[in-house]
LUMGUTI-890479 format. One line per field, with one value per residue (C-alpha): residue number from 1; residue in one letter; chain; z, x, y. Coordinates in pm, 1 decimal, padded with zeros to 6 digits, m for minus. Layout:
seq <- c(NUM, ...)
type <- c(A, ...)
mol <- c(A, ...)
up <- c(Z, ...)
east <- c(X, ...)
north <- c(Y, ...)
END
This chain:
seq <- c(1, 2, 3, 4, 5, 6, 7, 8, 9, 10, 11, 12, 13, 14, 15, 16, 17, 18, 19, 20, 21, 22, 23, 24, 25, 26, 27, 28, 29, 30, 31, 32, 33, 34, 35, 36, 37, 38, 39, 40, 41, 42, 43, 44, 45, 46, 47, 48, 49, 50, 51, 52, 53, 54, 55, 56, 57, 58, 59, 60, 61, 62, 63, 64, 65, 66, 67, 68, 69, 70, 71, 72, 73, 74, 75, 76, 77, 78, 79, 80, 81, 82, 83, 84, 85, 86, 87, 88, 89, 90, 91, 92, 93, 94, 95, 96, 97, 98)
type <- c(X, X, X, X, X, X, X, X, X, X, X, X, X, X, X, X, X, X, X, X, X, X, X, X, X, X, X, X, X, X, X, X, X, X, X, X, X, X, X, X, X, X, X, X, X, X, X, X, X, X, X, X, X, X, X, X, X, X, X, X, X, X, X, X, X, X, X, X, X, X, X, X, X, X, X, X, X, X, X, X, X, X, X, X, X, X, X, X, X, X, X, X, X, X, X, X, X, X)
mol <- c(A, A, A, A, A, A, A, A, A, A, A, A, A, A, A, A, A, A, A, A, A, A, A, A, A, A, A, A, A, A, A, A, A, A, A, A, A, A, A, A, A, A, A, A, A, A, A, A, A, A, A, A, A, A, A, A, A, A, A, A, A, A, A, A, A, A, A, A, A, A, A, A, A, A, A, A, A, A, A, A, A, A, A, A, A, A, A, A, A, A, A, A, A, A, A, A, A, A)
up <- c(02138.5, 01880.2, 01567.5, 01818.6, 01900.8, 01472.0, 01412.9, 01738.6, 01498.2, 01153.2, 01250.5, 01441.7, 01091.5, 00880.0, 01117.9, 01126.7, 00726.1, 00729.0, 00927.8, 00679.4, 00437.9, 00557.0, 00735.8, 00332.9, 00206.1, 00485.5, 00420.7, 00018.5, 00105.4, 00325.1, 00026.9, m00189.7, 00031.1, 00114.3, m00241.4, m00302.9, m00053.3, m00211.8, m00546.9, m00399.6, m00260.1, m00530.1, m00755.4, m00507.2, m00492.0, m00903.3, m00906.8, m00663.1, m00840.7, m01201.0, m01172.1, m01557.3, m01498.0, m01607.9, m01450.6, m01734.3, m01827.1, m01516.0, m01526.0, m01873.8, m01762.9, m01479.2, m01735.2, m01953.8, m01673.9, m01557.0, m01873.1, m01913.7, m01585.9, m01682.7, m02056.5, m01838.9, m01591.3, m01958.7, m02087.2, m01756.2, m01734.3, m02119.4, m02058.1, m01781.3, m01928.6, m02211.4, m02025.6, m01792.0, m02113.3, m02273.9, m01957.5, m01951.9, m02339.1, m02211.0, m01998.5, m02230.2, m02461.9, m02207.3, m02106.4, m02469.3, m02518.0, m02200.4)
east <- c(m04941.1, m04690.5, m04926.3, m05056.9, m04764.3, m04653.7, m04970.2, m04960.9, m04572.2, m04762.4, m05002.3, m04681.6, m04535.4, m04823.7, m04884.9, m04534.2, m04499.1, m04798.5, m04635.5, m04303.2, m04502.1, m04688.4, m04300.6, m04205.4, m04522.3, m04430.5, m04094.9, m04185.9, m04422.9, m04156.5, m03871.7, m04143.3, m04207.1, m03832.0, m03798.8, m04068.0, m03850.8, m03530.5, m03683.0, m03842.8, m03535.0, m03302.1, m03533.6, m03526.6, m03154.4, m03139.3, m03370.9, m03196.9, m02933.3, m03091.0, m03389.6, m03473.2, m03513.2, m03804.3, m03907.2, m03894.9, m03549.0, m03440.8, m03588.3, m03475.6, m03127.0, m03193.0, m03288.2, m02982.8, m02743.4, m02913.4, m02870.5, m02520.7, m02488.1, m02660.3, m02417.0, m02087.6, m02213.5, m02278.0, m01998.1, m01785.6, m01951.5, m01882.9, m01520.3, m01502.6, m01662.0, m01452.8, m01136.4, m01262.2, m01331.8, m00959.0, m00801.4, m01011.8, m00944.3, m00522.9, m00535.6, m00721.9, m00443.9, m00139.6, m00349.0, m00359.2, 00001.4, 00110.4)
north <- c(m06397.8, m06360.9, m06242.4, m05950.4, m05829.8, m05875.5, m05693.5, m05426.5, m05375.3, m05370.1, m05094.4, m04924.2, m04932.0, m04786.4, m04524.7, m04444.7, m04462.9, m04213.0, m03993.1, m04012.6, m03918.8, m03604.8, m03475.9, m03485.1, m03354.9, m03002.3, m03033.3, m02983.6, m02696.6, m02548.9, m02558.7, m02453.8, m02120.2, m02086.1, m02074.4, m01814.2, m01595.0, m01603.2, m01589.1, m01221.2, m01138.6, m01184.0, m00975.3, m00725.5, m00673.8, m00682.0, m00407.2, m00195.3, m00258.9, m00204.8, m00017.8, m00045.2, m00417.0, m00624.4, m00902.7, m01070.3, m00961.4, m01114.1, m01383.7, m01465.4, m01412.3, m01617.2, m01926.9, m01777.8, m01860.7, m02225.3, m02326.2, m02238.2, m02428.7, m02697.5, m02750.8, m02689.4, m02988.7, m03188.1, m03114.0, m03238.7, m03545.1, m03614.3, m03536.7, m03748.3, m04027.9, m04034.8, m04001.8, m04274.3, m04493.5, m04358.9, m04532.0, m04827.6, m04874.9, m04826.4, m05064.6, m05328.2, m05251.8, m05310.1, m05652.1, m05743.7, m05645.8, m05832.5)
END
């Protein structure tokens, strides 16, 4: 009695796990077309805006500015890392001086 009902819960599981899995794979083709939107969208406005605009001038300023983005995030982390390691290193000393 007990393995059917472990069994009537395994299948309950896999079915379930199946069903995960194809919420995630819509959800990804959802983002996907959401992002195909705002990607139209946003080249709409800069060419409204700017008429004389490529597309690939704006998209090459688009990469331009991620990858600014992207070094400023580096550059935090470093900066945090090494002040995090600073004060660890501080407080080894005062231990050591202690």
């Amino acid at each position: 009695m007990a393995k059917k009902d472990l069994n009537k819960i395994d299948l309950a599981l896999e079915e379930a796990k199946k069903k995960v899995a194809s919420l995630e794979n819509e959800r990804k083709l959802a983002e996907e077309n959401l992002q195909k939107t705002i990607g139209k969208l946003y080249v709409q406005i800069q060419l409204k805006k700017d008429k004389t605009l490529s597309y690939e001038t704006i998209q090459k300023t688009l990469k331009t500015e991620l990858t600014e983005l992207k070094n400023a995030e580096k550059e935090k982390r470093l900066a945090e890392k090494k002040e995090q390691n600073e004060s660890h290193q501080m407080v080894k000393t005062d231990n050591f001086l202690s």
